[in-house]
C-alpha positions as CSV (number, residue, x, y, z in Angstrom):
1,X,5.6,-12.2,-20.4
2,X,4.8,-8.8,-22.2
3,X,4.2,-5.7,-19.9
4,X,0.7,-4.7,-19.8
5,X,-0.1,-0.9,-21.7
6,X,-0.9,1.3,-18.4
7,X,-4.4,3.1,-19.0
8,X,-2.8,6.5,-17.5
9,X,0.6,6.6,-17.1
10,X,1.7,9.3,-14.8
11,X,3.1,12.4,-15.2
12,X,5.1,11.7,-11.8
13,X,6.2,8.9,-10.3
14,X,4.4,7.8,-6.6
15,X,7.0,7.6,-3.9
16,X,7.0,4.5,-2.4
17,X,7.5,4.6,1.5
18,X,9.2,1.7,1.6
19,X,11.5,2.5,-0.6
20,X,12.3,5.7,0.5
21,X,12.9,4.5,3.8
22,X,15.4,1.8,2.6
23,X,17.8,4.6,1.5
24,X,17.7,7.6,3.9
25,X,21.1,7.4,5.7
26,X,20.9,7.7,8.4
27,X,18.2,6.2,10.3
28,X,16.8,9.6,11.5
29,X,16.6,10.6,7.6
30,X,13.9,8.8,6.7
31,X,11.2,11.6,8.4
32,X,12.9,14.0,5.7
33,X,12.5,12.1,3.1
34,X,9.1,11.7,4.1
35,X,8.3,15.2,4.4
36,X,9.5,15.8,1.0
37,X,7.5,12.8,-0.6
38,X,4.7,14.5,1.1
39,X,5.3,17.5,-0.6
40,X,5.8,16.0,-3.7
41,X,2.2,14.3,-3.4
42,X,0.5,17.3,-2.3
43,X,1.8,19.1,-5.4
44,X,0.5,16.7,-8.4
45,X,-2.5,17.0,-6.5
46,X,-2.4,20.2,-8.1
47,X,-3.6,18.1,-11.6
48,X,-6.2,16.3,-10.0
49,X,-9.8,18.2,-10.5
50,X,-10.9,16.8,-7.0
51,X,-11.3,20.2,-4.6
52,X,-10.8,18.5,-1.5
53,X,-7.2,16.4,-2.1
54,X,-5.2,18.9,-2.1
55,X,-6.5,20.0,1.3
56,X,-5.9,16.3,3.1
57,X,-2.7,16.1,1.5
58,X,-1.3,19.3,2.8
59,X,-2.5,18.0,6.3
60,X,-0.3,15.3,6.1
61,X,2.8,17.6,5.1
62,X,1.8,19.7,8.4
63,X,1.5,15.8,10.7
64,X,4.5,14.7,9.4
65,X,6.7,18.2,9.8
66,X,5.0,18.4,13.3
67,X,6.4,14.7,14.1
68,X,9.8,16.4,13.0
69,X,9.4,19.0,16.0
70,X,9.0,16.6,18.5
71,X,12.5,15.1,18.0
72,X,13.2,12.2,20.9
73,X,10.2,10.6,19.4
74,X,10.5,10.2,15.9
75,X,11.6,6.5,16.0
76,X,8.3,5.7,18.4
77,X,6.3,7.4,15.6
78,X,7.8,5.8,12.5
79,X,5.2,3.3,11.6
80,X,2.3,5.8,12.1
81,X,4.1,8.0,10.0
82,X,4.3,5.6,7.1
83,X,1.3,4.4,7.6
84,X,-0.3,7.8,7.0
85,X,2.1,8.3,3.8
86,X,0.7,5.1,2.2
87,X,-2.9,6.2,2.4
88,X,-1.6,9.5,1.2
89,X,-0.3,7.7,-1.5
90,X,-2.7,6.0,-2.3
91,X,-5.2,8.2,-2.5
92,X,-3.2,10.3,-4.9
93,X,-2.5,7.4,-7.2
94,X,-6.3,6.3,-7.4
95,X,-7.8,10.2,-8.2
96,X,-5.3,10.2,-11.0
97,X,-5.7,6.8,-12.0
98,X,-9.7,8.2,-12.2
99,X,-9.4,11.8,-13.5
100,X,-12.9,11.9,-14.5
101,X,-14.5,9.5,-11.9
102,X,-14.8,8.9,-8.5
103,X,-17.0,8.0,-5.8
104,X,-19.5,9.7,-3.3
105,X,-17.8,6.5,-0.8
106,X,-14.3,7.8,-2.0
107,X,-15.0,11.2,-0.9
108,X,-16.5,10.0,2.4
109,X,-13.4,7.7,3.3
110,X,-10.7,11.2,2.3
111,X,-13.4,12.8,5.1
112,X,-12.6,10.2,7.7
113,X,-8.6,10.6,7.0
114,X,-8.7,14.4,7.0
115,X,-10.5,13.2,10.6
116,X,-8.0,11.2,11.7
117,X,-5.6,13.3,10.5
118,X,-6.2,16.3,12.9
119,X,-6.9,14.2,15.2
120,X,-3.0,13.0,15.8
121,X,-2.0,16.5,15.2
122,X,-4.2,17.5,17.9
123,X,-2.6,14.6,19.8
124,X,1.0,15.7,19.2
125,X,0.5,19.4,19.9
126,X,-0.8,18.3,23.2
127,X,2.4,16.5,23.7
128,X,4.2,19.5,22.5
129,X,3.6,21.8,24.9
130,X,3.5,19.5,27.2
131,X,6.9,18.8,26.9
132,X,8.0,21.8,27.7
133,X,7.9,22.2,31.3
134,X,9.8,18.2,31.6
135,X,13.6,19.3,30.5
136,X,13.1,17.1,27.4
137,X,11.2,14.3,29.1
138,X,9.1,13.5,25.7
139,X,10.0,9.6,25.7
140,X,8.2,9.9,29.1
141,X,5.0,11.8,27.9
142,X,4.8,9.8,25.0
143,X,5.1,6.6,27.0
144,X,2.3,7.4,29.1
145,X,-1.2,5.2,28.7
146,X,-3.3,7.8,27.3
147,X,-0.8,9.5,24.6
148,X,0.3,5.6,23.6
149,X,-3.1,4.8,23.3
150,X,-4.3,7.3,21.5
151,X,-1.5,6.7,19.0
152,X,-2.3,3.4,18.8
153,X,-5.3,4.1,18.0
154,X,-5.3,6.3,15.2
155,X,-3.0,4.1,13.8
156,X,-5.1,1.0,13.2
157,X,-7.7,3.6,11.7
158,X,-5.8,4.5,9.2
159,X,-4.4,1.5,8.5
160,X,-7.9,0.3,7.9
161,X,-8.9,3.2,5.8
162,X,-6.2,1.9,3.5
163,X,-8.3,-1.4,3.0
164,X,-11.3,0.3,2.9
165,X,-9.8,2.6,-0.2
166,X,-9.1,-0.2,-1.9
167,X,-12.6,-1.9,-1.3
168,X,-14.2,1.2,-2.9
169,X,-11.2,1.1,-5.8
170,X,-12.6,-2.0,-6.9
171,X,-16.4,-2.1,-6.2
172,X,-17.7,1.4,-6.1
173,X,-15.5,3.8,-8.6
174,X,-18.4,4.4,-11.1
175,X,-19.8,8.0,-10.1
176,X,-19.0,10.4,-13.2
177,X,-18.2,14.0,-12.1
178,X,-19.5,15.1,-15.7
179,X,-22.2,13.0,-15.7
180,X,-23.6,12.7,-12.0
181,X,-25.2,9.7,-11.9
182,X,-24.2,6.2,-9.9
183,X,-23.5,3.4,-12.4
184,X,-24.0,-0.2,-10.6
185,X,-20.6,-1.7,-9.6
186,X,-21.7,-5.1,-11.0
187,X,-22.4,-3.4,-14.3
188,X,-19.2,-1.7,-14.3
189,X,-16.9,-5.0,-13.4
190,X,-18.9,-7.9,-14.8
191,X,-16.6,-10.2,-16.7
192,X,-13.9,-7.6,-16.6
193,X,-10.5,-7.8,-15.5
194,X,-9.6,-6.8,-12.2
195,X,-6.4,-5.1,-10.8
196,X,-6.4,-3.3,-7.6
197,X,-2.4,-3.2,-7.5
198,X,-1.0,0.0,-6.9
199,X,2.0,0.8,-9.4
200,X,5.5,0.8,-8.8
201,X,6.8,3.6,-7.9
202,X,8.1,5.6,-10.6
203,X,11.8,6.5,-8.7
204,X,12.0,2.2,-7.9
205,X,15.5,1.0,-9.8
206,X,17.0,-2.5,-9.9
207,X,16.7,-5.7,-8.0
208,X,16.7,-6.7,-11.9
209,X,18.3,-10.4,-10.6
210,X,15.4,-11.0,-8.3
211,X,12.9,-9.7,-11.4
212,X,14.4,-12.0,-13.7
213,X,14.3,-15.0,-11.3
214,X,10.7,-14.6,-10.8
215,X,9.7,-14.5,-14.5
216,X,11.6,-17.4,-15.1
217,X,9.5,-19.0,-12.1
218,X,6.0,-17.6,-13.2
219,X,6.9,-18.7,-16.8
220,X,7.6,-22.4,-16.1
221,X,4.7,-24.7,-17.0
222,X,4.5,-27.0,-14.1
223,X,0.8,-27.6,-14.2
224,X,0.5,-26.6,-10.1
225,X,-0.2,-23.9,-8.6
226,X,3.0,-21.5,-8.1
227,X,3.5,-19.5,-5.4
228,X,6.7,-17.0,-4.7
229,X,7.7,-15.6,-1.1
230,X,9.7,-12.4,-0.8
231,X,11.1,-12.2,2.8
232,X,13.1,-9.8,4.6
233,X,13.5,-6.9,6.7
234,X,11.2,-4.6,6.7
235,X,11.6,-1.1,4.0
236,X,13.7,-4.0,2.5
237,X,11.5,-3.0,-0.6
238,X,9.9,-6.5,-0.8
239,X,6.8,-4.8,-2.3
240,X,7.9,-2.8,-4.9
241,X,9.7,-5.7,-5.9
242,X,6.7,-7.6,-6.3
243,X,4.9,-4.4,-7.9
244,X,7.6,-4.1,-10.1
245,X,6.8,-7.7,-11.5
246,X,3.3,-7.3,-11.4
247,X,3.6,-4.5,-14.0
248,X,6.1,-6.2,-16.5
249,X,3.8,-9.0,-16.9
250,X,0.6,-10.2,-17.6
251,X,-2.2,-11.7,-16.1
252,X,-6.0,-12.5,-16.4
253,X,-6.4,-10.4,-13.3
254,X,-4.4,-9.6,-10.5
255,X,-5.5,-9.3,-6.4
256,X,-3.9,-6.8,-3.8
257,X,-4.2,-8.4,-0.5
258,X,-3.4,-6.1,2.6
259,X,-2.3,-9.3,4.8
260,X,-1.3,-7.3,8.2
261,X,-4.4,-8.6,9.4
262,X,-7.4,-11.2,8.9
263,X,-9.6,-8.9,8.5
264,X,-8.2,-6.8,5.7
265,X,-7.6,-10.3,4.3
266,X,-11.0,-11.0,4.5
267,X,-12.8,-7.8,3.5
268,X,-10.3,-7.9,0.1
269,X,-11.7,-11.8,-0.5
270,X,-14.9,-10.0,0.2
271,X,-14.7,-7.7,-2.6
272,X,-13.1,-10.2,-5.5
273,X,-16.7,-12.3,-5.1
274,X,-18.4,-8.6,-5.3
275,X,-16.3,-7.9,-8.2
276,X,-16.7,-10.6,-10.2
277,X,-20.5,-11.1,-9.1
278,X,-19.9,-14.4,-7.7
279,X,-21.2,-13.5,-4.0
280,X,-20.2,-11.8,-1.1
281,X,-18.1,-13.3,1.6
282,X,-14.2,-14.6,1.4
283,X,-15.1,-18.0,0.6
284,X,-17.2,-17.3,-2.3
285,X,-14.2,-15.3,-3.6
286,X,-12.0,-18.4,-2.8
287,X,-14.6,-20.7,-4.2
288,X,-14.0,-18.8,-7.6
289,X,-10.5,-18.5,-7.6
290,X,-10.1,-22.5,-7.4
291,X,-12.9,-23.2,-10.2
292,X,-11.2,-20.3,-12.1
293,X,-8.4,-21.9,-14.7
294,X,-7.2,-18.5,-15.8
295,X,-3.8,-16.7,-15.2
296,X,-5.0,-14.9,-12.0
297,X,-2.5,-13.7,-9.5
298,X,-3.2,-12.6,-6.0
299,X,-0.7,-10.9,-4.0
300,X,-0.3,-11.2,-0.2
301,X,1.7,-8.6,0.8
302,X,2.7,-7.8,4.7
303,X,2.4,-11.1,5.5
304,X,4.5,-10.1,8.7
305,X,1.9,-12.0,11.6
306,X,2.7,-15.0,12.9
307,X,-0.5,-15.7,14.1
308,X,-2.2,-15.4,10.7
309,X,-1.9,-18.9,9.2
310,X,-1.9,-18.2,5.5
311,X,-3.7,-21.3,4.5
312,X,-6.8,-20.6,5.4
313,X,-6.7,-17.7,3.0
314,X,-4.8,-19.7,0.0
315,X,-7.4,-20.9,-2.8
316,X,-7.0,-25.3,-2.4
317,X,-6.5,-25.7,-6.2
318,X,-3.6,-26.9,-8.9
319,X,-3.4,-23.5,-10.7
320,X,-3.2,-19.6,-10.6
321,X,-0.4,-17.3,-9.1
322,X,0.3,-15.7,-5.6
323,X,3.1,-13.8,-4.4
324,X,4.0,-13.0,-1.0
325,X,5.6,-10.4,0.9
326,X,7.0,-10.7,4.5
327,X,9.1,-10.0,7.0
328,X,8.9,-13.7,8.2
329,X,11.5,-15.9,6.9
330,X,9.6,-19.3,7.7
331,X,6.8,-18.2,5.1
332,X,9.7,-19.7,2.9
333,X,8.2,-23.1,3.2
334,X,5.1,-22.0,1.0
335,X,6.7,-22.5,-2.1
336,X,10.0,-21.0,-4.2
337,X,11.5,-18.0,-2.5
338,X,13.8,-15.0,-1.9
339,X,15.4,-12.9,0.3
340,X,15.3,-9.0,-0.1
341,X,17.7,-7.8,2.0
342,X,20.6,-5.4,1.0
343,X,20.8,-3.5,-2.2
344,X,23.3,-3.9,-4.6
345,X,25.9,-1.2,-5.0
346,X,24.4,0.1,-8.5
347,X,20.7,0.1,-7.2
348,X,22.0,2.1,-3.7
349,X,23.5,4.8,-6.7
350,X,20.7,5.1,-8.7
351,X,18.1,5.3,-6.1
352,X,19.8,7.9,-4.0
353,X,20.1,10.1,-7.0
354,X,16.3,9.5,-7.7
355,X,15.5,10.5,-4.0
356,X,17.7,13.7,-4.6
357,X,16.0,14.7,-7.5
358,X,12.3,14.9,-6.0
C-alpha cells in the first residue's frame, strides 16, 4: 500500500504519551518526560493563530509540574495525568491540522478543559497544603472520599472532552477565521473521505516487524472481513503502532474509535452516520459500514474493558478493515493478532535519543 500525502505536515512532531511513557526509566520518570512534552506542546502553540491555546496549554505545564510537587502521589495520579496530556495533544494537533479554520464548538470544548483544568489544580493545592501539618501523610489525604472523588471525577471529564473533540474534528470544523461565516457540516463532508486519526507521533521509531506483518495481513485478498488485535501492557505503544500503519497506507476512509467506554463508542458511530449523511445514531453508521464495499478501516483503540463486548459495535459484514488495541489478551480470538510488549534493543536506542532531544 502507498502512504497517503499528509495535507500539513508538521513542523514538530506530537509527543505521544504512550510512548513517552514506555521509555522513561525509571518508573518515576515518566512525570518528567511529561512535563517536558508539555512544554514542547505549549511552545508550537506559538504557530498556531488561535489566542486562547497557548493559554490552556501553559495550564497544563503548571497541573502537571504541580503533580511533580506532591511527590508520594505521583503514581495514584498517573492516569489523570496522561489523560490530560492526550487532550493536550490533541488539541494541538487539530488547530494545526486547521490553521485557518476552526470551530465556535472547538473553542467552547478548550473553555470546558481550561475549566477542568483549574479545577484539579485547585484540587491539588488543597491537598498541598494540606499536607503539610501530616509528616508526609499525602497517600492518606489523597486516599480520602472527597479528594478521590473529586479526582475521579475530573478525570472521566476529560476523558470525555477527548471524544467530544473528536466529534467536533469530524462534524463541525467549517467556521473560517478569515471569512466568519458557518459552512454546514453535511456540505463540508458529503461524499468525502473521512479520517479522524490522529498522526503518529513524529519521535515514534521501529516495531518495523510488527508494521510489516500487518501490511502483509491487510494486503491479502481473502474476500472477509479482516480484523487485527494489538494486545499488551499498557504504554506498550499498541497505538502508535497502529497509527503508524494507518499513515503508511491507504484507505477509502479511516474511523478513530475511543473504545474505553460504550459511550465514546457510540457517540464516534454517532458521528460517522453524521459524517457521511446517512443518519444519526450508531446503527445507522453501522448500517453503512456493512452496505459500504470500499476499503474503510475503523480503529478500536483502548479496548481495555472487559465488560464492553466488542460485537455489538463490529459492522456484521464480509468486508472492510478494523484494528484493535488492548490491553486484554483474550481480544486475540477476534481475528489475527500480536503482542506489543517489549521493545527491541535498536527501537529502546533510537527512541531514548528522540526523547533527549525534545
Amino acid at each position: 500500500m502507498s502512504a497517503p500525502t499528509s495535507p500539513n505536515p508538521r513542523a514538530a512532531g506530537s509527543p505521544d504519551i504512550s510512548m513517552l511513557r514506555s521509555v522513561a526509566e525509571p518508573e518515576s520518570g515518566w512525570l518528567g518526560v511529561s512535563i517536558q512534552t508539555a512544554k514542547t506542546l505549549k511552545e508550537s502553540a506559538e504557530l498556531v493563530p488561535v489566542p486562547y491555546v497557548k493559554g490552556v496549554l501553559g495550564i497544563v505545564v503548571v497541573v502537571l509540574e504541580t503533580v511533580e510537587k506532591i511527590q508520594k502521589n505521583q503514581e495514584d495520579l498517573k492516569d489523570l495525568c496522561e489523560s490530560i496530556l492526550r487532550v493536550a495533544t490533541f488539541l494541538r494537533d487539530q488547530l494545526e491540522d486547521h490553521k485557518d479554520t476552526t470551530s465556535p464548538k472547538f473553542k467552547k470544548l478548550c473553555e470546558e478543559f481550561e475549566k477542568h483544568l483549574r479545577g484539579v489544580l485547585s484540587t491539588l493545592e488543597k491537598l498541598q497544603k494540606k499536607s503539610r501539618g501530616f509528616r508526609g501523610r499525602v497517600k492518606e489525604l489523597f486516599k480520602s472520599s472527597s479528594t478521590a472523588s473529586k479526582i475521579a471525577s475530573y478525570q472521566k471529564s476529560i476523558q470525555q472532552l477527548q471524544s467530544d473533540f473528536q466529534f467536533v474534528t469530524i462534524v463541525d470544523m467549517g467556521f473560517k477565521l478569515n471569512e466568519i461565516k458557518v459552512l454546514p457540516a453535511s456540505a463540508a463532508l458529503l461524499g468525502s473521505r473521512v479520517n479522524n486519526c490522529p498522526l503518529p507521533s513524529r519521535i515514534f521509531q521501529g516495531r518495523q516487524a510488527i508494521l510489516d506483518k500487518m501490511h502483509q495481513f491487510f494486503n491479502m485478498d481473502s474476500g472477509e472481513q479482516q480484523i487485527y488485535v494489538l494486545y499488551g501492557l499498557g504504554g506498550a505503544g499498541k497505538t502508535q503502532v497502529a497509527l503508524k500503519f494507518i499513515k503508511e497506507s491507504s484507505f477509502s476512509d479511516i474511523f478513530f474509535v475511543d473504545t474505553s467506554k460504550v459511550e465514546t463508542i457510540e457517540m464516534t458511530l454517532k458521528s460517522i452516520a453524521v459524517s457521511k449523511s446517512v443518519g444519526d445514531s450508531a446503527q445507522d453508521a453501522l448500517r453503512w459500514l456493512q452496505s459500504n464495499p470500499n476499503k474503510w478501516l475503523l480503529l478500536f483503540d483502548n479496548a481495555d474493558d472487559p465488560n464492553i463486548n466488542l460485537n455489538d459495535f463490529l459492522p456484521k459484514c464480509s468486508h472492510g478493515n478494523i484494528i484493535i488495541t488492548s490491553r486484554n489478551p483474550e481480544l486475540r480470538k477476534y481475528g489475527a493478532h500480536t503482542s506489543v510488549s517489549e521493545m527491541e534493543e535498536a527501537d529502546a536506542t533510537t527512541r531514548g535519543n528522540d526523547v533527549t532531544d525534545l
